[in-house]
C-alpha positions as CSV (number, residue, x, y, z in Angstrom):
1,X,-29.5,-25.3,-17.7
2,X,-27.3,-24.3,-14.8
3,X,-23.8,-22.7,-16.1
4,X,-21.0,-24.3,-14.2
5,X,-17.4,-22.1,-14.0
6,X,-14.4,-22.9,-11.9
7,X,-12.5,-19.8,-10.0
8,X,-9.2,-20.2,-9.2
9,X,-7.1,-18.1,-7.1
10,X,-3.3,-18.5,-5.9
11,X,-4.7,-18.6,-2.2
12,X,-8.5,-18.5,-0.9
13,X,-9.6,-17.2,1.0
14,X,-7.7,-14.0,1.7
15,X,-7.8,-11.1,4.3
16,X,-6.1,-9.0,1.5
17,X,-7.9,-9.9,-1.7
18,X,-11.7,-9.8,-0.3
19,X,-12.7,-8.9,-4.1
20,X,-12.3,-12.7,-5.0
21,X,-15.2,-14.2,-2.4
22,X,-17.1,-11.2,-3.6
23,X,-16.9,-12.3,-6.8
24,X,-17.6,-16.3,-6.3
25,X,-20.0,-15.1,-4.3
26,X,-21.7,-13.0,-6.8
27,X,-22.3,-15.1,-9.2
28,X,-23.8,-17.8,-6.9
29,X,-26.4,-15.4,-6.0
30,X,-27.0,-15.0,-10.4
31,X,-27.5,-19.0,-10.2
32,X,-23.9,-19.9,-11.1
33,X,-22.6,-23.2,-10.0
34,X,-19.3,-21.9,-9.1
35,X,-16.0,-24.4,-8.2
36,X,-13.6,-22.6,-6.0
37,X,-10.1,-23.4,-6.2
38,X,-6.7,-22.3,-4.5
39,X,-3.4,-23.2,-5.9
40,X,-2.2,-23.1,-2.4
41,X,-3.9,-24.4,0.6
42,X,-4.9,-21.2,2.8
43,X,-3.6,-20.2,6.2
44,X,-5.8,-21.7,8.6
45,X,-7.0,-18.1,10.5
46,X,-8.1,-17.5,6.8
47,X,-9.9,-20.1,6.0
48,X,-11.4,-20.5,9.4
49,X,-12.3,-16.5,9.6
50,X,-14.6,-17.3,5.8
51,X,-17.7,-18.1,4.7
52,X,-16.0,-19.0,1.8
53,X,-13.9,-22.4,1.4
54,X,-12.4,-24.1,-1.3
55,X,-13.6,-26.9,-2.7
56,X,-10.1,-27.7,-4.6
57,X,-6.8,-26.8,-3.5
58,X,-4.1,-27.7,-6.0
59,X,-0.9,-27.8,-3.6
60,X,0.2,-29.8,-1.9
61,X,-1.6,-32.6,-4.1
62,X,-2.1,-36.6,-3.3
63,X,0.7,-38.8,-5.3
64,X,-2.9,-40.5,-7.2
65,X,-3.8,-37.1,-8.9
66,X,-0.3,-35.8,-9.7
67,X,-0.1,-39.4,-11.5
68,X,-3.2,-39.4,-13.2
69,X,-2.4,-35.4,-14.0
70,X,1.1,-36.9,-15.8
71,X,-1.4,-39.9,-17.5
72,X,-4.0,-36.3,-18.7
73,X,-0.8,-34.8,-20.1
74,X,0.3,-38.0,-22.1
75,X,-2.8,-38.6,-23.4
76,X,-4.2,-35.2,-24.7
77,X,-0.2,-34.0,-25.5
78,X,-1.8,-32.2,-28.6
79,X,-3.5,-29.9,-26.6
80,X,-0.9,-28.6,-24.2
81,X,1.9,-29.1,-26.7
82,X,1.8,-25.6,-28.3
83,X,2.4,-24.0,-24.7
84,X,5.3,-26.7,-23.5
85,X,6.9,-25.9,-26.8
86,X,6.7,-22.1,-26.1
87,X,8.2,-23.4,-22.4
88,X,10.8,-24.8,-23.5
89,X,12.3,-22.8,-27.0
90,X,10.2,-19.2,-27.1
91,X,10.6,-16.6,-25.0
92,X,13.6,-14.6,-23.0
93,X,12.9,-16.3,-20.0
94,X,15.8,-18.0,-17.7
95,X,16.2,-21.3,-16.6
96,X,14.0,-21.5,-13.2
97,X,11.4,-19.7,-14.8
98,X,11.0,-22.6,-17.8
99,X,11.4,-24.9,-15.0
100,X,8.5,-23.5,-12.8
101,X,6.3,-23.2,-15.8
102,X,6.7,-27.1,-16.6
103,X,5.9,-27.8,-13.2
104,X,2.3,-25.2,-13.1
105,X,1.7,-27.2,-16.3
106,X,1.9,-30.5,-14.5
107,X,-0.4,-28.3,-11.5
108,X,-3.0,-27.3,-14.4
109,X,-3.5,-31.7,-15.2
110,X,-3.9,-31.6,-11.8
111,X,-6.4,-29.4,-12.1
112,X,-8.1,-30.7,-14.7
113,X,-8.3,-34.2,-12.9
114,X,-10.3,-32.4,-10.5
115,X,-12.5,-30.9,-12.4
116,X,-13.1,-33.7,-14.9
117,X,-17.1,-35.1,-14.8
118,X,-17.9,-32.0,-13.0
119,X,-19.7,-30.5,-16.3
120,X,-17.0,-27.4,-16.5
121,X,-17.9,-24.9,-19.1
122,X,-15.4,-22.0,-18.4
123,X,-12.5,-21.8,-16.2
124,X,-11.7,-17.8,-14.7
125,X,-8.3,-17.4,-12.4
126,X,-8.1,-14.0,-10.7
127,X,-4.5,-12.6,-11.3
128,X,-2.0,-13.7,-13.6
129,X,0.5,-15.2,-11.7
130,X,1.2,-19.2,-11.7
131,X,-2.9,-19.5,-11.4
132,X,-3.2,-18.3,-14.5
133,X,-1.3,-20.6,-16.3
134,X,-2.2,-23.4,-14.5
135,X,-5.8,-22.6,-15.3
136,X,-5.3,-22.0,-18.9
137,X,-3.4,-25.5,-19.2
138,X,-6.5,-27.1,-17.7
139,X,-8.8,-25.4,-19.9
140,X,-7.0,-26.6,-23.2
141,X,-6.5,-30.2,-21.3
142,X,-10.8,-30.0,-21.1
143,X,-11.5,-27.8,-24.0
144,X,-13.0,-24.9,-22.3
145,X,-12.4,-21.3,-22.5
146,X,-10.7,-19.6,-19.5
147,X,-10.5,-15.6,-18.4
148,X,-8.4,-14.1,-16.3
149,X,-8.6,-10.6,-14.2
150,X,-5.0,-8.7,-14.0
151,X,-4.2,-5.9,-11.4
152,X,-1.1,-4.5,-10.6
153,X,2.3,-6.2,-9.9
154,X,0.6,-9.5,-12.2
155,X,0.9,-7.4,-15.6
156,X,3.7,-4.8,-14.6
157,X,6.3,-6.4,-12.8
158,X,5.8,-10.2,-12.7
159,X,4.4,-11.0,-16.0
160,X,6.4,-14.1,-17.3
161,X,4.4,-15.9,-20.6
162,X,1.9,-12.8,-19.9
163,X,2.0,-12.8,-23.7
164,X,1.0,-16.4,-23.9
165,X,-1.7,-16.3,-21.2
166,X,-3.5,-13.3,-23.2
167,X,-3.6,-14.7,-26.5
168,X,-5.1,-17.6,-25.0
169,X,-7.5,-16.6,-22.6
170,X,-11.3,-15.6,-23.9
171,X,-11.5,-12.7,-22.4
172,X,-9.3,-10.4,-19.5
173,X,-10.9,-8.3,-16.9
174,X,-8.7,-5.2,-15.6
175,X,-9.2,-3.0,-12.9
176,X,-7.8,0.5,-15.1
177,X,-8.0,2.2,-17.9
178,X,-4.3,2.2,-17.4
179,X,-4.0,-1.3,-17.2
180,X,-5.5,-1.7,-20.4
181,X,-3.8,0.7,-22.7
182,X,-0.4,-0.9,-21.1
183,X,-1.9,-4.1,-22.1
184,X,-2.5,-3.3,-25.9
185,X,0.5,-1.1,-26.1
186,X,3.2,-4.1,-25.0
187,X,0.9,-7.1,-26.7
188,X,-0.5,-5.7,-30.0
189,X,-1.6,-8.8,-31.3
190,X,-4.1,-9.0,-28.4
191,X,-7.5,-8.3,-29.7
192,X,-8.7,-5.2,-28.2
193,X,-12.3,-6.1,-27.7
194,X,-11.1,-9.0,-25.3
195,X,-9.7,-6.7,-23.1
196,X,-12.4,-5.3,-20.5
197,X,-11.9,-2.9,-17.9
198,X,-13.5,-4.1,-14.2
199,X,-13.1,-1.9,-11.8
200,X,-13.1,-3.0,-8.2
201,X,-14.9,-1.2,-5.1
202,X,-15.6,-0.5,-1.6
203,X,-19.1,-0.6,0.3
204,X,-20.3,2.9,0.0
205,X,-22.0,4.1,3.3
206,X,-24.4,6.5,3.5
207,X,-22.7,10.3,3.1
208,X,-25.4,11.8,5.9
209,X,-23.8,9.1,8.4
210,X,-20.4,9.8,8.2
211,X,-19.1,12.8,10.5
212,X,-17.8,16.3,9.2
213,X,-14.2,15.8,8.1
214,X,-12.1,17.1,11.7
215,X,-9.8,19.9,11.5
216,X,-7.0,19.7,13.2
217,X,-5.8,22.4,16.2
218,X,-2.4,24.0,15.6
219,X,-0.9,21.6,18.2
220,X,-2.5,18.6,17.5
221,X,-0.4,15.6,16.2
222,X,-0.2,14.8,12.9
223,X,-1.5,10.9,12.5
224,X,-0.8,9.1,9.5
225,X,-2.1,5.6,8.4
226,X,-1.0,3.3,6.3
227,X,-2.3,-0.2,5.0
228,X,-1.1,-3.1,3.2
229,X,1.3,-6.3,3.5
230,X,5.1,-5.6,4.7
231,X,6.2,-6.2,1.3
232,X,8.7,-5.1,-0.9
233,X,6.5,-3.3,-3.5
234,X,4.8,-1.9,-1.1
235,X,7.9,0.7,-0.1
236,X,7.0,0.8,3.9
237,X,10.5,1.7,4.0
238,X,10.4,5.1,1.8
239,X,7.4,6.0,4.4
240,X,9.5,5.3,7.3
241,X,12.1,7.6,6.2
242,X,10.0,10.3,5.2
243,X,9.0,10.2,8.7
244,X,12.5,10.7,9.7
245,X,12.8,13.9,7.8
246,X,9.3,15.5,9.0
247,X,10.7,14.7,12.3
248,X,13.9,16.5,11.4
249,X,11.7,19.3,10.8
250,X,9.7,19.5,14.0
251,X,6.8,17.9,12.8
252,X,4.6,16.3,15.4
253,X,3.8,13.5,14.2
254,X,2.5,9.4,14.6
255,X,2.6,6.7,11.9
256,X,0.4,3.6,12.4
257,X,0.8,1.1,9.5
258,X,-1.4,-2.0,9.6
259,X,-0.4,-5.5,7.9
260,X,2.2,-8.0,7.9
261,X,4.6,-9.5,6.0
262,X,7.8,-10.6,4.8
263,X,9.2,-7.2,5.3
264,X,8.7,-6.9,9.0
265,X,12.1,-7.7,10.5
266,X,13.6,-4.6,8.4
267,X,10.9,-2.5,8.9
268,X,11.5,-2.9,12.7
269,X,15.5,-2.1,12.5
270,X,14.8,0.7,10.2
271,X,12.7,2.5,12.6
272,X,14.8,1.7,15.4
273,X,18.1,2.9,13.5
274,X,15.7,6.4,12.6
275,X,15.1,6.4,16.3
276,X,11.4,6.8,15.9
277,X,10.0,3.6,18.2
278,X,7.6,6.3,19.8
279,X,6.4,7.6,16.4
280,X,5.9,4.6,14.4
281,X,4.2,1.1,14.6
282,X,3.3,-1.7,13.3
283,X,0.1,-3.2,13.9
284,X,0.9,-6.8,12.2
285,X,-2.4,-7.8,10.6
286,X,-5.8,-6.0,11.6
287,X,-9.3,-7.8,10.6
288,X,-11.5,-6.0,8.7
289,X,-13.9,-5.5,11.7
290,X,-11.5,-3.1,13.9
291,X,-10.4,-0.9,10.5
292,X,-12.9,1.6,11.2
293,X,-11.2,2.9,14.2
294,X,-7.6,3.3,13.1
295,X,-9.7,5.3,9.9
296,X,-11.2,7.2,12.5
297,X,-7.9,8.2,14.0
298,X,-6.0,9.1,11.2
299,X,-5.7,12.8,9.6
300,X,-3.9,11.5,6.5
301,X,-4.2,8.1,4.6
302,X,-0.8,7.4,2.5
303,X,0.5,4.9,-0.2
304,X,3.9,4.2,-0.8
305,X,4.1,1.6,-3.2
306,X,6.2,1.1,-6.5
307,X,3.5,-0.8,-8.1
308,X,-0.5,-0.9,-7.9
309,X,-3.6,-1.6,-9.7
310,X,-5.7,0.7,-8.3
311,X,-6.0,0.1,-4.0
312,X,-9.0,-1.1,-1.9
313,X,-7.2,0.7,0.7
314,X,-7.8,4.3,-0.5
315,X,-11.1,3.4,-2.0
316,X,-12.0,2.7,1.5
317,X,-10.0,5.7,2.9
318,X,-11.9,8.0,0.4
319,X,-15.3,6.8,1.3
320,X,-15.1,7.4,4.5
321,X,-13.6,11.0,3.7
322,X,-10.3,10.7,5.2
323,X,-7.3,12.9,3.1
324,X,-5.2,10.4,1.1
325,X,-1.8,10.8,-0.2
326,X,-0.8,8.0,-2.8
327,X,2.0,8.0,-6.0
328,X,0.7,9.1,-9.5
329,X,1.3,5.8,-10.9
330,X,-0.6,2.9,-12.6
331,X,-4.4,3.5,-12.6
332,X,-4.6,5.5,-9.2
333,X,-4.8,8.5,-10.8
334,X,-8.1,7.4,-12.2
335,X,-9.2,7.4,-8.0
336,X,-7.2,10.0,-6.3
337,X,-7.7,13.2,-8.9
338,X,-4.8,15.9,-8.0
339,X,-6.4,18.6,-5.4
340,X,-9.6,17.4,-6.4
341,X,-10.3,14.2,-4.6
342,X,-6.9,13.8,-2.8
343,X,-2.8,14.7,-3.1
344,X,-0.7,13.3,-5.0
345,X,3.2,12.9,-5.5
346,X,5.7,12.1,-7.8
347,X,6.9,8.1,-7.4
348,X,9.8,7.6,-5.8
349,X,10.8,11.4,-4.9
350,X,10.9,11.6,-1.4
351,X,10.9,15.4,-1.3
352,X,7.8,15.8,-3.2
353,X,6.0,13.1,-0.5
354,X,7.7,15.2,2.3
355,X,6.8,18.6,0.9
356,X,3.2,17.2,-0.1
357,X,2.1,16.2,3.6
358,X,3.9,19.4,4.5
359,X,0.9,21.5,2.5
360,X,-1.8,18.6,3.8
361,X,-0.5,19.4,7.7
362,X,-0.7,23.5,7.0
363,X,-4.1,23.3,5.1
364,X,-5.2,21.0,8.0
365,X,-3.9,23.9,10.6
366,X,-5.3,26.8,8.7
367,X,-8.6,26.7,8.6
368,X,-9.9,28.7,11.5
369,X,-8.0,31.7,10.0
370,X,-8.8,31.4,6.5
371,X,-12.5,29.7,6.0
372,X,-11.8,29.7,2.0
373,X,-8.8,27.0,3.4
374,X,-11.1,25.0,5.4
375,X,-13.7,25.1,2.7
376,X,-11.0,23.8,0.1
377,X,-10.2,20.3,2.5
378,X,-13.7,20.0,2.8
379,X,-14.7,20.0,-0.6
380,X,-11.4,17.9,-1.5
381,X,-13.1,15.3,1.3
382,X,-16.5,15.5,0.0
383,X,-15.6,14.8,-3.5
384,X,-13.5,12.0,-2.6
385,X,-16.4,10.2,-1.0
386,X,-18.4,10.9,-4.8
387,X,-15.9,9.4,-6.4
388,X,-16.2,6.2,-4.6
389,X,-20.1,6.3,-4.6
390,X,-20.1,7.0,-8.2
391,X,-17.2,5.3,-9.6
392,X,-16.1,3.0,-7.3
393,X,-18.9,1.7,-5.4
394,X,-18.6,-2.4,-4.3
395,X,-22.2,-3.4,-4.9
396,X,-22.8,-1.6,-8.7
397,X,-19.1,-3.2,-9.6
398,X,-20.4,-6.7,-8.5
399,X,-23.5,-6.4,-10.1
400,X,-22.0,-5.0,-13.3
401,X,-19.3,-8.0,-13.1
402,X,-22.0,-10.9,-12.7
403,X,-23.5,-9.4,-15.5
404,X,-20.6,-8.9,-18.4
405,X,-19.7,-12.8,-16.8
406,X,-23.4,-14.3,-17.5
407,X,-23.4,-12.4,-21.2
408,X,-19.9,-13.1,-22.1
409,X,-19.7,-16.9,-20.8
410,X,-23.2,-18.4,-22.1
411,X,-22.5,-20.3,-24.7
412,X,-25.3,-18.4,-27.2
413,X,-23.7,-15.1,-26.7
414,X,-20.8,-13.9,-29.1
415,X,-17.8,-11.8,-27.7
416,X,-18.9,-8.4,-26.6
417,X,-17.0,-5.4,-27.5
418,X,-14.7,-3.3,-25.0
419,X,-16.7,-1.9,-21.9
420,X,-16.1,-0.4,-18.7
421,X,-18.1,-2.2,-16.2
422,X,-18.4,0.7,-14.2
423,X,-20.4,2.1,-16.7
424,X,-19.1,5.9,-16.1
């Protein structure tokens, strides 16, 4: 008998969150009749740049299912009443939010119309943002379990009915160890053994093929990378004004960062107020395909953000031994280990990031006088690319993922206890 599961995600396919195809994908290949979903119709370069495509997409909906969705409500009201009651009189939440969550309920009928007749045994939803709540009001609407899988900025910054979504949900992937101790610190009454660390990866290339890692000449210019959408969270700015200062200080430098996003326009006047046009630009988005050479180019790979789970971007950085510089927040100290694998600084203090790429430029200048320096970087760049093969490595995680879903979802298997898929 063929196990059928719906996936949801707020928006698939995405350049940005490649982990969720992976995954659909993955457990097609283990015989899995999988449902994709999107809450929001994708951008059309998206979906036209995938393999992947959904077969439902919840917004904008047709006036016949949102009708029939109101009809699902009215009918099975017992079902969904416990979480409109928590809507409407639990909870510290304002106004808009209670508002917003009645309207994902009405999305989550929606979504059950769809997948009515088509056999559903389990519904997963990757992040736990509105798709999470919309899937878990279809799965008590059609009496299936539902999982979720948490990250970053979906459990420590926007985590509205988190504590609903968790005591309902079968199970809940996360991609740290940090994740989950935050998880059963804030929500004791969550059974720990529902809570399952899943690690997410890179493809790991073969370490003979990669070239020596490149020291850098005295007057060389210092080139510095950085990847991921012009965002808020993601603190583009703080990066743009620590580039400001290293140029106060004579460093030669260049900063390429590669995404886009709502954050452009004030990224641009910042770095024309900093007067640093000639020193640092934005790429706007850059597929997957043409990464490899802006990693090739750069001497340093750097993270600003204020939030993470644990980034594809210095997984990927890592692997193909570039230096990275990231905060010590969230889970990525479980990646980037202190002088070990790469730098890190303190969150938020921009003289420690200044003074930290400061040691990174004069270890990267010093190695033809002192070989013990240049043996140091090299063995900082070597073990970052082991940490990825070993730890974070894209085809193990999938494979380790497919199987926790197969054991944990089939119907004749009981709740396993807390694992790390990664199987360290």
């Amino acid at each position: 008998m063929v196990l059928t599961v719906a996936y949801l995600a707020n928006e698939f396919p995405s350049a940005v969150e490649p982990y969720v195809a992976e995954e659909i994908e993955e457990l097609r290949r283990l015989g899995v009749r999988v449902i994709a979903g999107s809450v929001r119709k994708p951008a059309a370069d998206e979906a036209s740049a995938s393999d992947c495509a959904p077969q439902i997409v919840l917004w904008p909906s047709h006036a016949v299912v949102l009708m029939r969705a109101l009809w699902l409500c009215i009918r099975r009201m017992k079902r969904i009443g416990p979480l409109i009651s928590r809507v409407l009189f639990h909870g510290r939440e304002g106004p808009v939010k209670r508002i917003k969550a009645l309207a994902h309920t009405w999305l989550g009928a929606c979504y059950a119309v769809w997948l009515e007749g088509c056999g559903i045994e389990h519904i997963h939803v990757h992040h736990g943002y509105l798709g999470s709540w919309i899937a878990m009001v279809a799965a008590r609407l059609l009496g299936v379990e539902f999982s979720m899988t948490l990250h970053g900025s979906d459990l420590l910054l926007h985590r509205a009915y988190l504590d609903t979504k968790l005591e309902n949900c079968g199970f809940c992937l996360t991609v740290s160890e940090y994740n989950r101790n935050y998880i059963l610190e804030h929500y004791p009454k969550v059974d720990a053994e529902k809570v399952v660390v899943a690690r997410l990866g890179v493809e790991v290339r073969d370490l003979a093929g990669l070239p020596a890692p490149r020291m850098k000449a005295s007057s060389d210019r210092l080139r510095l990378l950085a990847v991921g959408r012009l965002h808020a969270v993601k603190d583009h700015a703080f990066l743009i004004r620590a580039c400001a200062q290293l140029c106060g200080r004579k460093v030669n430098l260049e900063c390429a960062i590669a995404g886009e996003g709502p954050e452009r326009r004030n990224l641009e006047l910042l770095i024309r107020k900093c007067g640093l046009e000639e020193r640092v630009k934005l790429l706007g988005h850059v597929p997957r395909e043409r990464m490899d050479s802006f990693y090739d180019q750069a001497d340093v790979v750097v993270l600003t953000s204020r939030s993470e789970g644990i980034p594809l971007v210095l997984m990927e950085a890592m692997a193909r031994g570039k230096v990275v510089l990231a905060p010590a927040i969230t889970g990525i100290p479980e990646l980037v280990i202190a002088g070990k694998t790469g730098f890190l600084y303190e969150a938020g203090s921009m003289d420690d990031f200044v003074a930290r790429l400061l040691l990174i430029r004069s270890l990267m200048q010093s190695p033809g006088e002192s070989p013990a320096v240049g043996r140091q970087l090299d063995q900082i760049q070597r073990a970052a690319r082991m940490q990825v093969r070993e730890n974070f490595n894209r085809r193990r995680r999938l494979q380790s993922f497919g199987d926790f879903f197969l054991r944990r979802v089939s119907p004749q298997t009981e709740s396993l206890p807390y694992e790390d898929l990664v199987l360290q």
